[in-house]
mmCIF file of the C-alpha atoms, coordinates in Angstrom:
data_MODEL
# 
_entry.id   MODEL 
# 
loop_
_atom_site.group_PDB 
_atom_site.id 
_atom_site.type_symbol 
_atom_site.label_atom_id 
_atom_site.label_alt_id 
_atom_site.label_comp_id 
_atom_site.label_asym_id 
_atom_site.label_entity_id 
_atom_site.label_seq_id 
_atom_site.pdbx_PDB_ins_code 
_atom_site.Cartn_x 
_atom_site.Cartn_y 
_atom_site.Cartn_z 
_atom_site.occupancy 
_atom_site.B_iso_or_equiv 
_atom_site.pdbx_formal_charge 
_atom_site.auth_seq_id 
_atom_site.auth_comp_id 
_atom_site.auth_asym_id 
_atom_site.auth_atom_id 
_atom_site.pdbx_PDB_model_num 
ATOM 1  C CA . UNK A 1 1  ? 172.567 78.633  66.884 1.00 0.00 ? 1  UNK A CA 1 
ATOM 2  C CA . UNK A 1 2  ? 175.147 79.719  69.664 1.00 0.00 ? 2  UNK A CA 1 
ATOM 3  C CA . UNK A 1 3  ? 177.735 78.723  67.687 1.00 0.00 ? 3  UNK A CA 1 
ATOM 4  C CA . UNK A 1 4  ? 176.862 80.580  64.190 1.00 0.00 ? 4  UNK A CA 1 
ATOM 5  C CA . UNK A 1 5  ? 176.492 83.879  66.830 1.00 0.00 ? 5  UNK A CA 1 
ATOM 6  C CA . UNK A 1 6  ? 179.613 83.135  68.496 1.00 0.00 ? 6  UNK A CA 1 
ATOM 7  C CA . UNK A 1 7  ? 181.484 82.820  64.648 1.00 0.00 ? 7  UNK A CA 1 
ATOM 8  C CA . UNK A 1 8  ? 179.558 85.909  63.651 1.00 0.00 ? 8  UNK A CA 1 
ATOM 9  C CA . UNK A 1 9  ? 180.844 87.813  66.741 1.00 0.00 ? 9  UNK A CA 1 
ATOM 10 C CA . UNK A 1 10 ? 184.434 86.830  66.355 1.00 0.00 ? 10 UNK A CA 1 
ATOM 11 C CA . UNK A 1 11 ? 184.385 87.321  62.713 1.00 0.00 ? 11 UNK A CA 1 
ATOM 12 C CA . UNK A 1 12 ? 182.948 90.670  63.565 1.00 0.00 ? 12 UNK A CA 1 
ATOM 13 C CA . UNK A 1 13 ? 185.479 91.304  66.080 1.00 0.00 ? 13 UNK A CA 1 
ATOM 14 C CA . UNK A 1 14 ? 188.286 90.549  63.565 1.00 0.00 ? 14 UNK A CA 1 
ATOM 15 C CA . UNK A 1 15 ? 186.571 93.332  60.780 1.00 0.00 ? 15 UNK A CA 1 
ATOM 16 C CA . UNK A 1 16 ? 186.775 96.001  63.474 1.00 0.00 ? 16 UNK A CA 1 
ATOM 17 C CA . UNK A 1 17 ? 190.578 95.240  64.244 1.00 0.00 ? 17 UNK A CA 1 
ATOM 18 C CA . UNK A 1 18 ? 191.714 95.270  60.980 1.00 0.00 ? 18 UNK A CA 1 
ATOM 19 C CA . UNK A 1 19 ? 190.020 98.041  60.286 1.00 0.00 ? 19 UNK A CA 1 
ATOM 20 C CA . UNK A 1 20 ? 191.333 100.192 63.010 1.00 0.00 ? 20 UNK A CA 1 
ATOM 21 C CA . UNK A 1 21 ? 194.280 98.971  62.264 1.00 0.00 ? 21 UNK A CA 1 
ATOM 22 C CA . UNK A 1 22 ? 193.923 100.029 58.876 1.00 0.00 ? 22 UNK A CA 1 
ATOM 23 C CA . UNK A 1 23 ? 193.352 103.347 59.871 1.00 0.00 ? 23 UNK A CA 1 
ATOM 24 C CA . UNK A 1 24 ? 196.231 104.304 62.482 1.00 0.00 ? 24 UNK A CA 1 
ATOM 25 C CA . UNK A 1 25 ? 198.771 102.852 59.769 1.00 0.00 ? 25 UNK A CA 1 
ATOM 26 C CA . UNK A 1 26 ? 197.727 105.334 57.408 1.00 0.00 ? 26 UNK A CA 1 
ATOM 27 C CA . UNK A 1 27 ? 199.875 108.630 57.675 1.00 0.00 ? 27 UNK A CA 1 
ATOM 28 C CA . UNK A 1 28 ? 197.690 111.493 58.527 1.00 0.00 ? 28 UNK A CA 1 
ATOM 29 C CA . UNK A 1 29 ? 196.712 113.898 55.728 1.00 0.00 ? 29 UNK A CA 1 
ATOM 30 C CA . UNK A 1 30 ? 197.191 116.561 57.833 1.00 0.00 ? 30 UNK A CA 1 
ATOM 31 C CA . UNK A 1 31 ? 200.953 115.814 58.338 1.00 0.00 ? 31 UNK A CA 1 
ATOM 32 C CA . UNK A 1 32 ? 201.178 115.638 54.660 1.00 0.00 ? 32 UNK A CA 1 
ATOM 33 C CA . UNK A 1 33 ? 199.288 118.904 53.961 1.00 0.00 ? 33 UNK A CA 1 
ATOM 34 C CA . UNK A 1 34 ? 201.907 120.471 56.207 1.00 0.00 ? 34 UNK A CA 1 
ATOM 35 C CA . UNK A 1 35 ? 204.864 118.804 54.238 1.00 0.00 ? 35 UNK A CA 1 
ATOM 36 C CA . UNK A 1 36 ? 205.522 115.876 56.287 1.00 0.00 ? 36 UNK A CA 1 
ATOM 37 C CA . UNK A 1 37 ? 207.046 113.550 54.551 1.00 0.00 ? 37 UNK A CA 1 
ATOM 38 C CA . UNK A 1 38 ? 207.334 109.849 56.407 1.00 0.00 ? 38 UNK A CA 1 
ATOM 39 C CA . UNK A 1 39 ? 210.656 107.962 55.384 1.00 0.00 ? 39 UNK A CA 1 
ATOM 40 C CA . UNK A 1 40 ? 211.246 104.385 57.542 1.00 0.00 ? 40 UNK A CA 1 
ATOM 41 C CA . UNK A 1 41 ? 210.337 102.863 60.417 1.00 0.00 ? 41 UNK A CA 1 
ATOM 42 C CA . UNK A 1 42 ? 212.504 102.372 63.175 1.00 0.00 ? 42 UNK A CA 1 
ATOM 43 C CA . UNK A 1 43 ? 213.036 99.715  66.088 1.00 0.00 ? 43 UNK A CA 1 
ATOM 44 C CA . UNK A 1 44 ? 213.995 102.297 68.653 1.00 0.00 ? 44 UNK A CA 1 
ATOM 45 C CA . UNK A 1 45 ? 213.678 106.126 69.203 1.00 0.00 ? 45 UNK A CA 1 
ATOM 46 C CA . UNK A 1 46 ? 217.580 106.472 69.330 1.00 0.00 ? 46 UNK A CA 1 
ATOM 47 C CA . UNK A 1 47 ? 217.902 104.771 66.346 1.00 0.00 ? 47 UNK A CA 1 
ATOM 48 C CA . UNK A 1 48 ? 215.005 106.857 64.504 1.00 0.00 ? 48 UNK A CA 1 
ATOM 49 C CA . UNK A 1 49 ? 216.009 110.346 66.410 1.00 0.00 ? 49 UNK A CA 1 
ATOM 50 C CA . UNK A 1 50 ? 220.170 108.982 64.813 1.00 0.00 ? 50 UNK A CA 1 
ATOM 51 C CA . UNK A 1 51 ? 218.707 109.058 61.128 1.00 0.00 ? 51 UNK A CA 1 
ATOM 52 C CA . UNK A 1 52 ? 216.524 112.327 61.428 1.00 0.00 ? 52 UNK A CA 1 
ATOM 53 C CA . UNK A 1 53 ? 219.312 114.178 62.102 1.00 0.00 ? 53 UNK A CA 1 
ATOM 54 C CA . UNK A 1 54 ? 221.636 112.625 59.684 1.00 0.00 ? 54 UNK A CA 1 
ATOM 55 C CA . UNK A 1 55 ? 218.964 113.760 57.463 1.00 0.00 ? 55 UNK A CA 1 
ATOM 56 C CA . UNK A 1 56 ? 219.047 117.814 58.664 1.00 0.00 ? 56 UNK A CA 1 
ATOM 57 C CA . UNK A 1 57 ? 222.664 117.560 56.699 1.00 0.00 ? 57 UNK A CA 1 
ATOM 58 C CA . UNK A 1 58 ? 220.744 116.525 53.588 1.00 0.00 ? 58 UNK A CA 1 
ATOM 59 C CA . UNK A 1 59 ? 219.149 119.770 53.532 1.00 0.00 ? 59 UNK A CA 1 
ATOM 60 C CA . UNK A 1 60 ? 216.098 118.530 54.945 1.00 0.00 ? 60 UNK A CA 1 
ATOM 61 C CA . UNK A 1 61 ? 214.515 121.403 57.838 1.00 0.00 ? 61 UNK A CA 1 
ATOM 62 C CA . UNK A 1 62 ? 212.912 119.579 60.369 1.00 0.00 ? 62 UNK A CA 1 
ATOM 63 C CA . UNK A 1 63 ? 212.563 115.699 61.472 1.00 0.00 ? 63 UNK A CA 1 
ATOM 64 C CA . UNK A 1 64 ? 210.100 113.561 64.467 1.00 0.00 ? 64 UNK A CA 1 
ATOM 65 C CA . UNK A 1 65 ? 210.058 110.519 65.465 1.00 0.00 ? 65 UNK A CA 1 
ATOM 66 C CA . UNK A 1 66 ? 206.481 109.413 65.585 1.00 0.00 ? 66 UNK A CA 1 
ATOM 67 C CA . UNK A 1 67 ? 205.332 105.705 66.904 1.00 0.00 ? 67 UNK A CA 1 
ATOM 68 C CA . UNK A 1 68 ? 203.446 104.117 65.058 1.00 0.00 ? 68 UNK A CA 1 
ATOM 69 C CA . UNK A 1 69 ? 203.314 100.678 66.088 1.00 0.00 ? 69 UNK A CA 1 
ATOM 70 C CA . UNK A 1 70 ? 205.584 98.415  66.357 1.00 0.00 ? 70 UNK A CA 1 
ATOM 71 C CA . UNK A 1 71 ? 208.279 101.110 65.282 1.00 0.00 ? 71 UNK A CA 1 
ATOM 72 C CA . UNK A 1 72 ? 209.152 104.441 65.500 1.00 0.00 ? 72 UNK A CA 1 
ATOM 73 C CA . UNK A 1 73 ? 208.031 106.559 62.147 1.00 0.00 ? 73 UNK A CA 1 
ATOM 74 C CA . UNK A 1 74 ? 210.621 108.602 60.887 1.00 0.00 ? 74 UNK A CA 1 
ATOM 75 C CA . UNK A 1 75 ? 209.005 111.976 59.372 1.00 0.00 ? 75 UNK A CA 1 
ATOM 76 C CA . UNK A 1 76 ? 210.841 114.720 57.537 1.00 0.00 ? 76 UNK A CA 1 
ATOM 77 C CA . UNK A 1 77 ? 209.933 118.593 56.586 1.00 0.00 ? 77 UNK A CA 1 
ATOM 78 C CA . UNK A 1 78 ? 211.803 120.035 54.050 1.00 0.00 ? 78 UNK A CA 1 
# 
């Protein structure tokens, strides 16, 4: 008996971490409703903060780095 409640509390365990993790990799609709755009993922901030403003020459407005684990989310504004 322990060890069907000790599967069923891992297994449990498992649902509830993928589904958080479901949820924070989804891009906010908020962001979206306020024309955020998210491009690529990044390793570093430099390397994300490099591209954004590469991108303000593309005629895009605005850029931000945003982590979102394990790399830095690239978001643009036009």
């Amino acid at each position: 008996m322990r060890q069907k409640a000790a599967r069923f509390g891992v297994t449990l365990a498992m649902a509830a971490t993928l589904a958080v993790g479901a949820l924070a990799a989804a891009p906010p609709a908020s962001a979206k409703a306020l024309g955020w755009t998210p491009y690529q993922g990044y390793k570093t901030l430099t390397a994300c903060a490099k591209a954004g403003a590469a991108h303000l020459s593309w005629g895009w407005k605005e850029y931000e780095c945003r982590w979102d684990s394990p790399y830095y989310m690239l978001w643009l504004r036009s």
